[in-house]
N, CA, C and O atoms as a GROMACS GRO file, in nm:
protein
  452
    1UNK      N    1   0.084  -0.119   0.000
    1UNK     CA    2   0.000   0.000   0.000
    1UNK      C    3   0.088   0.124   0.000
    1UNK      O    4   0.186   0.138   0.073
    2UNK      N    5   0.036   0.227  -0.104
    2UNK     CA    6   0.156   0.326  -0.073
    2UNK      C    7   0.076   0.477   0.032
    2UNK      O    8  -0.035   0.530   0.035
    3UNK      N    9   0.203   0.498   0.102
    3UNK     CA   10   0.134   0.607   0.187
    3UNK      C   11   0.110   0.705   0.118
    3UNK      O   12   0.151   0.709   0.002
    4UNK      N   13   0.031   0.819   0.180
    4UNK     CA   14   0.024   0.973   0.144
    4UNK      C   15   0.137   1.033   0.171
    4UNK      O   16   0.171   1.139   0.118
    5UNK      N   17   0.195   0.978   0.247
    5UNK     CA   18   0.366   1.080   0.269
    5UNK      C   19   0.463   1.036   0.121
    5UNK      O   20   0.530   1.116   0.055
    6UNK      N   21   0.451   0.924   0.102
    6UNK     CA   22   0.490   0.867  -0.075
    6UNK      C   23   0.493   0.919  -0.172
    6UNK      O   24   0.581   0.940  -0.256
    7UNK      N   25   0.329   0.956  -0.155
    7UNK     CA   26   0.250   1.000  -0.287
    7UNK      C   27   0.267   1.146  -0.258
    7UNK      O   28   0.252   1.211  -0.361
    8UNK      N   29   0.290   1.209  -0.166
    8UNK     CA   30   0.379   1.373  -0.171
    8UNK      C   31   0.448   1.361  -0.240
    8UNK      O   32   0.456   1.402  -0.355
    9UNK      N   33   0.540   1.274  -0.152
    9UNK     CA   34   0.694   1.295  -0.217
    9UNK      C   35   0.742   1.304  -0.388
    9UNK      O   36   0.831   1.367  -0.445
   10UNK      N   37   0.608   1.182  -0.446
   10UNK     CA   38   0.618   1.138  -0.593
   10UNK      C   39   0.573   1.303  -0.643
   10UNK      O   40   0.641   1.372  -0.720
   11UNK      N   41   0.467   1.338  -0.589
   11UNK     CA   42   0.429   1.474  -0.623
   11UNK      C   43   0.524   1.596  -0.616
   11UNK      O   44   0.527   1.649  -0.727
   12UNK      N   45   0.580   1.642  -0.552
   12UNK     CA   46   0.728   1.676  -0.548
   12UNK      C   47   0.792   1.729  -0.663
   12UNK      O   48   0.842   1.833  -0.706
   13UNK      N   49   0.761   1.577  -0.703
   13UNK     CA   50   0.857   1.535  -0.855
   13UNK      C   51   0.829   1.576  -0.976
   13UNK      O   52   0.898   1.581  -1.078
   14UNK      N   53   0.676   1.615  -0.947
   14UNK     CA   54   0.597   1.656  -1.098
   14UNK      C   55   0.616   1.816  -1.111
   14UNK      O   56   0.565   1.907  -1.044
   15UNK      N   57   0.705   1.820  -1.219
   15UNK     CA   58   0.684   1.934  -1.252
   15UNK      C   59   0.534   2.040  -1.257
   15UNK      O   60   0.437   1.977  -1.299
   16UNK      N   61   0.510   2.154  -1.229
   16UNK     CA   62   0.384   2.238  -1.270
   16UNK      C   63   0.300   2.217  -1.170
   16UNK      O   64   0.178   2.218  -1.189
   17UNK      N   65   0.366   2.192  -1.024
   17UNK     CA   66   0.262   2.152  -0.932
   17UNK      C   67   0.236   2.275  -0.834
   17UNK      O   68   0.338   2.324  -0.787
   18UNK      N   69   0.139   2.320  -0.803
   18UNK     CA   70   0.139   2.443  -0.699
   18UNK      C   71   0.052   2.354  -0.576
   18UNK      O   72  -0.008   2.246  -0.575
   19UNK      N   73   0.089   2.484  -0.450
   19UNK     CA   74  -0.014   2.418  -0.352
   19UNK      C   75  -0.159   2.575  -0.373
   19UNK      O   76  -0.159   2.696  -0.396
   20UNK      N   77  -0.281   2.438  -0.337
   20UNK     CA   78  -0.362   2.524  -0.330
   20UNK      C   79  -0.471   2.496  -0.219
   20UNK      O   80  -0.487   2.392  -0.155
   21UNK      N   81  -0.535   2.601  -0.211
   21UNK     CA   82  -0.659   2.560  -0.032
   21UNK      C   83  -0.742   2.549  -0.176
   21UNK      O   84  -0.727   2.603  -0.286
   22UNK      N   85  -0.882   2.409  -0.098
   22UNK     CA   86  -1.019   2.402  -0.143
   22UNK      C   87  -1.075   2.447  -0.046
   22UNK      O   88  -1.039   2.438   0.071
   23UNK      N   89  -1.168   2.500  -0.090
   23UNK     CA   90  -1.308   2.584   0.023
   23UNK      C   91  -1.439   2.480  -0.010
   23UNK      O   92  -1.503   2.478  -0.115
   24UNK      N   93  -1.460   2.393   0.113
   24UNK     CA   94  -1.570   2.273   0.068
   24UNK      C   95  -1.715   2.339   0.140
   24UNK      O   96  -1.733   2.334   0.262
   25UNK      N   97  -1.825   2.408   0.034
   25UNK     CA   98  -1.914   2.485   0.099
   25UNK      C   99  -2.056   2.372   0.149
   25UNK      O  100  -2.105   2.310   0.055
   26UNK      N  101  -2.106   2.349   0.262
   26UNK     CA  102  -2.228   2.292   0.240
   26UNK      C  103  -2.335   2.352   0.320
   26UNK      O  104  -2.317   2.462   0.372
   27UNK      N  105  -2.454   2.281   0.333
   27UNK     CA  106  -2.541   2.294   0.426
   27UNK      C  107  -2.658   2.390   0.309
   27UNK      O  108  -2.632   2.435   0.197
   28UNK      N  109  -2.744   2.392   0.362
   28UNK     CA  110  -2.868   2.447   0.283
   28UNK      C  111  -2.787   2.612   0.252
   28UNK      O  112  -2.734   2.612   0.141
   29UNK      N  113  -2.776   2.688   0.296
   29UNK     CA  114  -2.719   2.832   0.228
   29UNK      C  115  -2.554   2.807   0.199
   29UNK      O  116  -2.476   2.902   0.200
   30UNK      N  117  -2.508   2.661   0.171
   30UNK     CA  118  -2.353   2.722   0.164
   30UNK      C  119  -2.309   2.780   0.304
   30UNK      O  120  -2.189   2.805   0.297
   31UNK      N  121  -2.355   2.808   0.416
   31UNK     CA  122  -2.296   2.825   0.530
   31UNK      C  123  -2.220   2.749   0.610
   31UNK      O  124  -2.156   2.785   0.709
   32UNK      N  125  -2.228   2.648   0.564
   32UNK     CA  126  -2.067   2.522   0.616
   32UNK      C  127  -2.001   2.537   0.555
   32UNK      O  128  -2.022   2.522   0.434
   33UNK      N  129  -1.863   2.580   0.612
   33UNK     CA  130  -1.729   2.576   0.515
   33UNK      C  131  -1.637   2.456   0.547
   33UNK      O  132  -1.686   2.390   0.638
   34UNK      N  133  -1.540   2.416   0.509
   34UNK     CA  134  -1.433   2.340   0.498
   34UNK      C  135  -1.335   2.372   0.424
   34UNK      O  136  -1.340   2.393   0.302
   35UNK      N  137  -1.217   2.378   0.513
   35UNK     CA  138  -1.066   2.426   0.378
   35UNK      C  139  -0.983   2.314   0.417
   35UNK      O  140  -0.976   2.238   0.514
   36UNK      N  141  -0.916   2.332   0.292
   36UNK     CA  142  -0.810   2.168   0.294
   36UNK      C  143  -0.749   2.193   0.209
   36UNK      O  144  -0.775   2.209   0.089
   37UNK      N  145  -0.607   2.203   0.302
   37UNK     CA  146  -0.500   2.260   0.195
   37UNK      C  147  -0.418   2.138   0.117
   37UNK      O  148  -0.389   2.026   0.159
   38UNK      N  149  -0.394   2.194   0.000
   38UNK     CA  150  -0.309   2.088  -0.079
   38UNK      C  151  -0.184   2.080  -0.145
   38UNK      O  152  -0.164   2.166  -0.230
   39UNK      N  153  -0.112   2.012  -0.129
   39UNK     CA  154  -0.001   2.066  -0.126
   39UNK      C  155   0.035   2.068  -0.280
   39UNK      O  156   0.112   2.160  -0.307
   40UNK      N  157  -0.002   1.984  -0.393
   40UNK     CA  158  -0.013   1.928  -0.522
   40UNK      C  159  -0.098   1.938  -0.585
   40UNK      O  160  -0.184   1.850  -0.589
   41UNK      N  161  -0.108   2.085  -0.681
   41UNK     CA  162  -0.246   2.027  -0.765
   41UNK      C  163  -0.172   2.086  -0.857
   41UNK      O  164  -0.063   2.143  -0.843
   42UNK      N  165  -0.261   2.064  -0.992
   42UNK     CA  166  -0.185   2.183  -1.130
   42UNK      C  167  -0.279   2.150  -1.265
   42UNK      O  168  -0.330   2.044  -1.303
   43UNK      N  169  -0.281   2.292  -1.325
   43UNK     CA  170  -0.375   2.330  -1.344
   43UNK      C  171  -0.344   2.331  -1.504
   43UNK      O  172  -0.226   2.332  -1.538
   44UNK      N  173  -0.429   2.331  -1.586
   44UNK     CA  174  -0.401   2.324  -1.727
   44UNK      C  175  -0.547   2.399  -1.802
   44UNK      O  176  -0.662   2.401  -1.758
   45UNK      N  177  -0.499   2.448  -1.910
   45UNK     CA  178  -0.587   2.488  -2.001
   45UNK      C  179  -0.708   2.422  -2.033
   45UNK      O  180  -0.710   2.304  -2.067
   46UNK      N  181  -0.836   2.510  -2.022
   46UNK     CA  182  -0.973   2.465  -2.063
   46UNK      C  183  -0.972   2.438  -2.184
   46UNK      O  184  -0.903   2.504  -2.262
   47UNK      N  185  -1.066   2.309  -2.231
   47UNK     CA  186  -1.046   2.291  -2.347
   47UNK      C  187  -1.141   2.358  -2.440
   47UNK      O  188  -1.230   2.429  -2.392
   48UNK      N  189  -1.132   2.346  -2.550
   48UNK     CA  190  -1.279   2.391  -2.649
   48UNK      C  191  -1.408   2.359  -2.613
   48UNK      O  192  -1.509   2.429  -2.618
   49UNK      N  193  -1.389   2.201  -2.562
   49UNK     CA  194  -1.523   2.097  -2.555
   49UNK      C  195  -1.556   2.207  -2.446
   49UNK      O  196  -1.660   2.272  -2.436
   50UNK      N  197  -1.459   2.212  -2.378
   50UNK     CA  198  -1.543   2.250  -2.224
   50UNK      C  199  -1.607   2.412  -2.248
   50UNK      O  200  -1.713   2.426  -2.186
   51UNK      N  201  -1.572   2.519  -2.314
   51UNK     CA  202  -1.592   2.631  -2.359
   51UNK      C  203  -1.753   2.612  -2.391
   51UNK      O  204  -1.845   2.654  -2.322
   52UNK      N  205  -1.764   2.530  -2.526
   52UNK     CA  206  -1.868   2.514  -2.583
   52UNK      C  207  -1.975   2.407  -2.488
   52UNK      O  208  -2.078   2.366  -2.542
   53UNK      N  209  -1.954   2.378  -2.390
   53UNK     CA  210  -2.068   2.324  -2.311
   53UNK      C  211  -2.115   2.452  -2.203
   53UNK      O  212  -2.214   2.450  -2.130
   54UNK      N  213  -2.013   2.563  -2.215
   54UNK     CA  214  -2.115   2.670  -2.187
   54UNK      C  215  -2.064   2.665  -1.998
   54UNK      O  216  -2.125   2.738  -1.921
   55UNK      N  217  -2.001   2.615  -1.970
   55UNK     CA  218  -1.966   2.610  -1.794
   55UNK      C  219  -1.858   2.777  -1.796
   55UNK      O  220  -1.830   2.825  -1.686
   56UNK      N  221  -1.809   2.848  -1.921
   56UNK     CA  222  -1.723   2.927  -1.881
   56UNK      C  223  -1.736   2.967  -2.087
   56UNK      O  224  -1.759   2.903  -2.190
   57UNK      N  225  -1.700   3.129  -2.043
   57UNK     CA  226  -1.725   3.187  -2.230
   57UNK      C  227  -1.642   3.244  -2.292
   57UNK      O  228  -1.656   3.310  -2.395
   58UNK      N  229  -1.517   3.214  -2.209
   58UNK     CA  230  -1.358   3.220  -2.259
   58UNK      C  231  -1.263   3.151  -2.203
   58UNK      O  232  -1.280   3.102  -2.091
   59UNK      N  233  -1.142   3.133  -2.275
   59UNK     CA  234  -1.022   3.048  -2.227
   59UNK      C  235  -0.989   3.107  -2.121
   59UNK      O  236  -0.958   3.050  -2.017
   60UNK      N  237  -0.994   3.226  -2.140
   60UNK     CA  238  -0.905   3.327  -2.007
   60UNK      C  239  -0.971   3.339  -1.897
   60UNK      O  240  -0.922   3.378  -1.791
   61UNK      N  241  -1.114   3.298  -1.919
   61UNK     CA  242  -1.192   3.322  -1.715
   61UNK      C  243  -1.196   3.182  -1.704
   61UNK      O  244  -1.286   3.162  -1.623
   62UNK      N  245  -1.141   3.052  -1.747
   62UNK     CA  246  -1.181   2.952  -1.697
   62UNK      C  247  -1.093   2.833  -1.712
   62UNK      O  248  -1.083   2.797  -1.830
   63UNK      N  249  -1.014   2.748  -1.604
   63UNK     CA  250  -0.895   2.683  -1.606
   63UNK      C  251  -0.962   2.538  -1.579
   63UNK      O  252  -1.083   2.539  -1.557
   64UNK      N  253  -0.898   2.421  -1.579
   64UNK     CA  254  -0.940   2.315  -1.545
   64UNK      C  255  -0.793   2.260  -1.423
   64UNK      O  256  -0.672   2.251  -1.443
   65UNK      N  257  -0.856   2.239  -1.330
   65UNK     CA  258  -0.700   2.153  -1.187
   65UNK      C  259  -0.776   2.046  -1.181
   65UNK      O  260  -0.895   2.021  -1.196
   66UNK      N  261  -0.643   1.969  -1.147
   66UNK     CA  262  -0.652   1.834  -1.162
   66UNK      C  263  -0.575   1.823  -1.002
   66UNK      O  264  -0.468   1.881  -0.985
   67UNK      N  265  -0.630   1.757  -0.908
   67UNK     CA  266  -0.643   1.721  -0.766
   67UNK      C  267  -0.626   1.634  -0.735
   67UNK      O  268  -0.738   1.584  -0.728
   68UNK      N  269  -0.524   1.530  -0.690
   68UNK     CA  270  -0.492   1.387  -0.650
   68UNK      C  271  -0.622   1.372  -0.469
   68UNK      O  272  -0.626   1.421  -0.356
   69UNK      N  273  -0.686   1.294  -0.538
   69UNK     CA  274  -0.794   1.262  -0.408
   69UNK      C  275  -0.691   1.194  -0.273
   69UNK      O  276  -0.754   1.165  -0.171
   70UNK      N  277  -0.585   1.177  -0.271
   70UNK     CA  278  -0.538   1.111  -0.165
   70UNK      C  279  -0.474   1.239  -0.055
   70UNK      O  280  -0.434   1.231   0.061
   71UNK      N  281  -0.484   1.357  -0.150
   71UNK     CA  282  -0.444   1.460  -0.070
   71UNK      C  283  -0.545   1.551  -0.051
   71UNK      O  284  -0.510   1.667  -0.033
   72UNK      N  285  -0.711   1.515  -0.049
   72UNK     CA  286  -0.756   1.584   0.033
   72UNK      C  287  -0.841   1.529   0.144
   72UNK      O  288  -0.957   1.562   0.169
   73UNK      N  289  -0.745   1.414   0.226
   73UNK     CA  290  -0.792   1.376   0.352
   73UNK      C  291  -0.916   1.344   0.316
   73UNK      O  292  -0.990   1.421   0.377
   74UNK      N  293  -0.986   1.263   0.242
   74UNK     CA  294  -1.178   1.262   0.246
   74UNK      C  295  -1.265   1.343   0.222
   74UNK      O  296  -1.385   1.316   0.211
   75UNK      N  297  -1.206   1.472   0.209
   75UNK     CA  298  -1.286   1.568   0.087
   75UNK      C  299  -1.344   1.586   0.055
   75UNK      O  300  -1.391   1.669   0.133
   76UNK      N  301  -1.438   1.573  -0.062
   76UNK     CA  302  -1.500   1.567  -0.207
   76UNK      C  303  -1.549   1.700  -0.239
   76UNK      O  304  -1.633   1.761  -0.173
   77UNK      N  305  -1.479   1.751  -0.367
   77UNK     CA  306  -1.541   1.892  -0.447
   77UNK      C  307  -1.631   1.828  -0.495
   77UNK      O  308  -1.655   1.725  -0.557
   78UNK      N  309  -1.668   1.900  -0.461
   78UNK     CA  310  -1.864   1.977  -0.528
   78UNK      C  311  -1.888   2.086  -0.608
   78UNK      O  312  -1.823   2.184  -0.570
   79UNK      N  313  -1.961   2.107  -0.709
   79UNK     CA  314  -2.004   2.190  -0.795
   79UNK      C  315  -2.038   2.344  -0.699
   79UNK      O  316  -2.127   2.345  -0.614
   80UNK      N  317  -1.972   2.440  -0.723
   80UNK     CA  318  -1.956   2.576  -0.594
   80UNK      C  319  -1.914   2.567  -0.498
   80UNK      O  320  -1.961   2.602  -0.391
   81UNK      N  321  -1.759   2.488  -0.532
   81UNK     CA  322  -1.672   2.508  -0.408
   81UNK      C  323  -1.561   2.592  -0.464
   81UNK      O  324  -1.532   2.598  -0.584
   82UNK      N  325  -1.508   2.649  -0.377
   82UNK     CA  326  -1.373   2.689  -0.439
   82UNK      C  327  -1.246   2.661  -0.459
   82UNK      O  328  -1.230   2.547  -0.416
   83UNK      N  329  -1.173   2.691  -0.489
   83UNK     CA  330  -1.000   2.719  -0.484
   83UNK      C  331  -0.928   2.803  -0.504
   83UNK      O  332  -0.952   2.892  -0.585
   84UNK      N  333  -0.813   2.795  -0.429
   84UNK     CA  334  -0.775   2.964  -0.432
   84UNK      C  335  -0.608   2.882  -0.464
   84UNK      O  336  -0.550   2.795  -0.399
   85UNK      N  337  -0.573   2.946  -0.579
   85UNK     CA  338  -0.406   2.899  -0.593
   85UNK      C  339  -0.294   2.992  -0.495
   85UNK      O  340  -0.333   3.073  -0.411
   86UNK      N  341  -0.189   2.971  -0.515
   86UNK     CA  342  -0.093   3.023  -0.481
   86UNK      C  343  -0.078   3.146  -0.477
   86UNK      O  344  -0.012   3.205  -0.391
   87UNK      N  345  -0.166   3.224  -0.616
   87UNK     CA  346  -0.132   3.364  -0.616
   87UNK      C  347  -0.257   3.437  -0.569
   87UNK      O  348  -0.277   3.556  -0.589
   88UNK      N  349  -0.342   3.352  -0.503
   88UNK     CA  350  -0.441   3.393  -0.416
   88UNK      C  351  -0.587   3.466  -0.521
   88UNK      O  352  -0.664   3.559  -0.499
   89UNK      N  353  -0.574   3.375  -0.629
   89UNK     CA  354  -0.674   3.375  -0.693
   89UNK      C  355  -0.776   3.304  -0.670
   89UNK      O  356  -0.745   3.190  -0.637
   90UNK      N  357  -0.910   3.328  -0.674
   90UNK     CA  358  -0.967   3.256  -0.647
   90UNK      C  359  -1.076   3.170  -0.758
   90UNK      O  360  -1.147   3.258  -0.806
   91UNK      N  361  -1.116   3.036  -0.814
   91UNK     CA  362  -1.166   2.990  -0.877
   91UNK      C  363  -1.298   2.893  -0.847
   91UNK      O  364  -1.279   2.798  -0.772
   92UNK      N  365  -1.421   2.913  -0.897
   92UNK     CA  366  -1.516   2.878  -0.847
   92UNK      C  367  -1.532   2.735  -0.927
   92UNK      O  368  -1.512   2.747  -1.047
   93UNK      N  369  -1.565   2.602  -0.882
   93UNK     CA  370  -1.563   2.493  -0.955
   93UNK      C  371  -1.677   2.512  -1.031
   93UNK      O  372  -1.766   2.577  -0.976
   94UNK      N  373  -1.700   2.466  -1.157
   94UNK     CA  374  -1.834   2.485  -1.210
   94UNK      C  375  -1.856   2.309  -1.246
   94UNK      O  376  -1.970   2.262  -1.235
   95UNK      N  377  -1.769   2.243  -1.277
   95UNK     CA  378  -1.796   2.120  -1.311
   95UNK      C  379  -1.713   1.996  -1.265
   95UNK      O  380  -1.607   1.981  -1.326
   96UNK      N  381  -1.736   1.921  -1.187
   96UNK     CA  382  -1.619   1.835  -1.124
   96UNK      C  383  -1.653   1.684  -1.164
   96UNK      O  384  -1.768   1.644  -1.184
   97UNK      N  385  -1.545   1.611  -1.172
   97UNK     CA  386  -1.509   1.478  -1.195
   97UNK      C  387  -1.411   1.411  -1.179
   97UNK      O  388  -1.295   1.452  -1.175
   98UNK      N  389  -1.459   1.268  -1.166
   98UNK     CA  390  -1.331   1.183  -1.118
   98UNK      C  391  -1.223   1.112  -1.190
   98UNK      O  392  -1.273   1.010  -1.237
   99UNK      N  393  -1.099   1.121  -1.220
   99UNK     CA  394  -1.041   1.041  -1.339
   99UNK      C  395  -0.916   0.954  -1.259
   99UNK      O  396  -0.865   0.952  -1.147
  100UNK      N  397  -0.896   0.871  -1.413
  100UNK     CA  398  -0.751   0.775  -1.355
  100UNK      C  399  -0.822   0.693  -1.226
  100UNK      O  400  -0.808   0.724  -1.108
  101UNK      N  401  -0.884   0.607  -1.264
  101UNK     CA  402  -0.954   0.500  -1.156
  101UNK      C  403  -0.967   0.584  -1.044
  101UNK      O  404  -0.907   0.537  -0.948
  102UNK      N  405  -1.028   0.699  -1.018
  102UNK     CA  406  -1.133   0.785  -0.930
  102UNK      C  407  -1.012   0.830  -0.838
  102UNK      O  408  -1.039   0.839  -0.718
  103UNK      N  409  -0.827   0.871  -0.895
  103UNK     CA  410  -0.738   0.895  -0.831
  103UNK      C  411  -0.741   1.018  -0.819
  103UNK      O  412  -0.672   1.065  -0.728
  104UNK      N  413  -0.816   1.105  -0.901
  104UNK     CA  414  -0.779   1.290  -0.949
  104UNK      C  415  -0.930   1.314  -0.974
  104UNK      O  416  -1.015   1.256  -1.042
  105UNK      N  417  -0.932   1.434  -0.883
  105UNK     CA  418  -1.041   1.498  -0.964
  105UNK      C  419  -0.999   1.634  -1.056
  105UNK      O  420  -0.912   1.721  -1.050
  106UNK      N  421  -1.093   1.607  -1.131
  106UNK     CA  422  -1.128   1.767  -1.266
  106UNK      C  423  -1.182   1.815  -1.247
  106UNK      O  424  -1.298   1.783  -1.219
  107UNK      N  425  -1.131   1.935  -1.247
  107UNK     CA  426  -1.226   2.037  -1.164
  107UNK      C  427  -1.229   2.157  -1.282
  107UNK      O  428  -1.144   2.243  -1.301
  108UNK      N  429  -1.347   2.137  -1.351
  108UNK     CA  430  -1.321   2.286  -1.437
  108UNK      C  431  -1.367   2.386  -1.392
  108UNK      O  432  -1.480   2.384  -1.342
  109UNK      N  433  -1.287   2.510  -1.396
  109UNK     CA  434  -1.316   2.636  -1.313
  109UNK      C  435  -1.373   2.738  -1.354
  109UNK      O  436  -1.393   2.743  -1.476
  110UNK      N  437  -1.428   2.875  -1.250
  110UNK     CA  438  -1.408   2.990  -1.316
  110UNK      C  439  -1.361   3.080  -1.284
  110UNK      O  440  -1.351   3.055  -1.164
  111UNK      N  441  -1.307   3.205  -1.300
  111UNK     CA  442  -1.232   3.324  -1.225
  111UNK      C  443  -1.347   3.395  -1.116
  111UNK      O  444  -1.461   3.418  -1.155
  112UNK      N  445  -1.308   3.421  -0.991
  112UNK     CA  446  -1.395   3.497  -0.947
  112UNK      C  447  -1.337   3.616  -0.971
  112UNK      O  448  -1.222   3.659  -0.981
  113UNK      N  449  -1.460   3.663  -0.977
  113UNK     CA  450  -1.430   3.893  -1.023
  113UNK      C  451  -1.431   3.923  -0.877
  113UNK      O  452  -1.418   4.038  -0.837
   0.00000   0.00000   0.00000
């Protein structure tokens, strides 16, 4: 079994990795919060597909991060949670999913104004 102290370390290794906090909102108004910082995520260009399904109406307000589930302690993003990267931007999830045998989630984003 490999640990989470492992799977840092392998993370480490990957180039393009920033740390970022998730903001996990629930409860009937979004008035439960949860933050969970991460030390590994990284973020890549929205694609066309995703443009044209209408979640975001340019390349430039809307990124897609990719999130190793073993680093957020039990977690789970949800559709209007946030993230805030490194440079203290903040990005609202608009569409999330699980990939690589449910190891990473996709999180396509949007800029908050």
């Amino acid at each position: 079994m490999v640990s989470t102290q492992l799977l840092d370390y392998l993370y480490l290794k990957m180039p393009g990795t920033e740390a970022v906090t998730v903001t996990i909102k629930r409860g009937v108004n979004n008035d439960t919060t949860t933050t969970t910082s991460v030390s590994h995520a990284w973020m890549r260009d929205i694609s066309r597909d995703d443009i044209d399904k209408g979640l975001v109406t340019s390349a430039h307000e809307g990124i897609v991060w990719n999130i190793p589930n073993v680093l957020l302690a039990g977690a789970e993003i949800e559709t209007g949670d946030t993230i805030t990267d490194s440079s203290s931007v903040v990005w609202t999830v608009m569409s999330v999913s699980r990939l690589r045998l449910r190891t990473h989630w996709r999180c396509i984003c949007r800029r908050q104004k």
